[in-house]
C-alpha positions in Angstrom: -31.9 293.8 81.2 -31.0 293.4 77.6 -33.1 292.0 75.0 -31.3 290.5 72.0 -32.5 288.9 68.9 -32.8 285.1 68.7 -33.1 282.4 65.7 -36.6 281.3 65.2 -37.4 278.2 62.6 -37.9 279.8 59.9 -34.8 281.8 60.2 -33.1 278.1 60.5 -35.3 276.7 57.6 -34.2 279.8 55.2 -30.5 279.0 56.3 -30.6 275.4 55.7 -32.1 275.9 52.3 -30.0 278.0 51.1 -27.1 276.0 52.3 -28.5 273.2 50.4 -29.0 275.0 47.6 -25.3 276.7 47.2 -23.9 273.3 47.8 -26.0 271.4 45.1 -25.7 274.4 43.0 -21.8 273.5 42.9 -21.8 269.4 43.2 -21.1 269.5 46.5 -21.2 266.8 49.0 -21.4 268.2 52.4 -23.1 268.2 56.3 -24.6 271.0 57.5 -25.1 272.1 61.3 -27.1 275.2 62.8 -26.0 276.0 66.1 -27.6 278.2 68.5 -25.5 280.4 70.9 -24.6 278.0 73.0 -23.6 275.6 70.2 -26.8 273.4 71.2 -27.7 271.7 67.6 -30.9 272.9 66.1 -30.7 271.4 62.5 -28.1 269.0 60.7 -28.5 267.4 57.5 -25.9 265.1 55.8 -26.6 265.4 52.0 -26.1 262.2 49.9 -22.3 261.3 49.0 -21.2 263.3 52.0 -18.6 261.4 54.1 -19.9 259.7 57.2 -16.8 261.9 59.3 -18.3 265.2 57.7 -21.4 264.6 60.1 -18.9 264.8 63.4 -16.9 267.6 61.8 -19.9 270.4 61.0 -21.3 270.5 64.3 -18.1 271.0 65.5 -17.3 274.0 63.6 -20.2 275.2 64.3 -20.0 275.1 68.1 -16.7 276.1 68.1 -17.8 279.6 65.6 -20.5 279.7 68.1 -18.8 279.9 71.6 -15.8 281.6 70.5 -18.1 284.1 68.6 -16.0 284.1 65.7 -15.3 281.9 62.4 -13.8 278.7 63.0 -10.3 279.7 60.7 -9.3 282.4 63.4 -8.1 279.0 65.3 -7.1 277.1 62.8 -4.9 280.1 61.7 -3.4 280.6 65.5 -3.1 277.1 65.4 -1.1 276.4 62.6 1.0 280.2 63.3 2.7 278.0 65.9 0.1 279.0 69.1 -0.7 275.2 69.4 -1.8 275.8 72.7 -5.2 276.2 71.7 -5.5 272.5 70.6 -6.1 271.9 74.0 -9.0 274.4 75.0 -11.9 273.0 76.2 -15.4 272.1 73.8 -13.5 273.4 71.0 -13.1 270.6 68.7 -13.8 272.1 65.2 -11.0 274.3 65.0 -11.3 274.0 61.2 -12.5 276.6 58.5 -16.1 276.4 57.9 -17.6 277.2 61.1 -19.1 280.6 60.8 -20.9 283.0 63.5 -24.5 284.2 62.9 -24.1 288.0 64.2 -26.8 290.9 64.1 -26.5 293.8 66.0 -22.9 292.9 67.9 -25.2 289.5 69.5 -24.0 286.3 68.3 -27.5 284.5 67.0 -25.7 281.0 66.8 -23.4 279.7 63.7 -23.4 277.6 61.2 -20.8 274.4 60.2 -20.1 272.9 57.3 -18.0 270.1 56.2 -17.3 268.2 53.2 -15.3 269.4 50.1 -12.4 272.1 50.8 -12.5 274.4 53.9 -12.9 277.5 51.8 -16.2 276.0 50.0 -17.6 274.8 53.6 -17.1 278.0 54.4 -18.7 279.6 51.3 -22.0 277.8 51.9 -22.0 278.4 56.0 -21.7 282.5 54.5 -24.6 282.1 51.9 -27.0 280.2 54.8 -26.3 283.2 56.9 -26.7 286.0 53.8 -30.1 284.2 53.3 -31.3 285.9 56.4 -30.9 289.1 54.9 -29.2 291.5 57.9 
């Protein structure tokens, strides 16, 4: 049997703070969603200004970096390279930038999704949540 690591909630408190912090840092009005491996929600904030869609959209993302194990751009890219196929897979629905895999040790932990202000910058905060965990 294999034993992997798992998220705890301090691990999701540290993410979530610094999340908020990089997006107040830059004026930034966004949701955030923590994810588990399965994609099962296990924190989500909506920070003041943030559009009301932006709370549908970063779970999203972040399911969909969780299942497929990989940032949520890898299907946004395939998608608009002309493999539009993938618009019809099943439970993903965040096929957006900004969904972003929580990896140690070649185990996917769970993800985080952000939405809000340009993909790039949802992105940038999902990466500094994750950083904050320091592996």
């Amino acid at each position: 049997m294999k034993i992997k690591p798992q998220l705890e909630f301090d691990d999701i408190r540290k993410m979530a703070d610094a999340a908020q912090a990089e997006a107040a840092r830059n004026g930034w009005a966004v949701s955030i969603a923590i994810v588990d491996e399965g994609g099962h929600l296990l924190h989500f904030q909506r920070l003041d200004g943030a559009a009301p869609i932006s709370s549908a959209i970063a779970p999203a993302k972040a399911q969909t970096a969780a299942l497929g194990r990989r940032e949520s751009k890898v299907y946004e890219d395939m998608i608009n390279g002309g493999r539009q196929s993938f618009l019809s897979a099943p439970v993903l629905h965040g096929m957006l930038e900004g969904g972003v895999p929580i990896l140690k040790d070649g185990q996917c932990l769970g993800a985080v999704g952000v939405s809000g202000v340009k993909s790039q910058e949802d992105a940038q905060i999902a990466k500094v949540a994750i950083a904050a965990l320091g592996f």
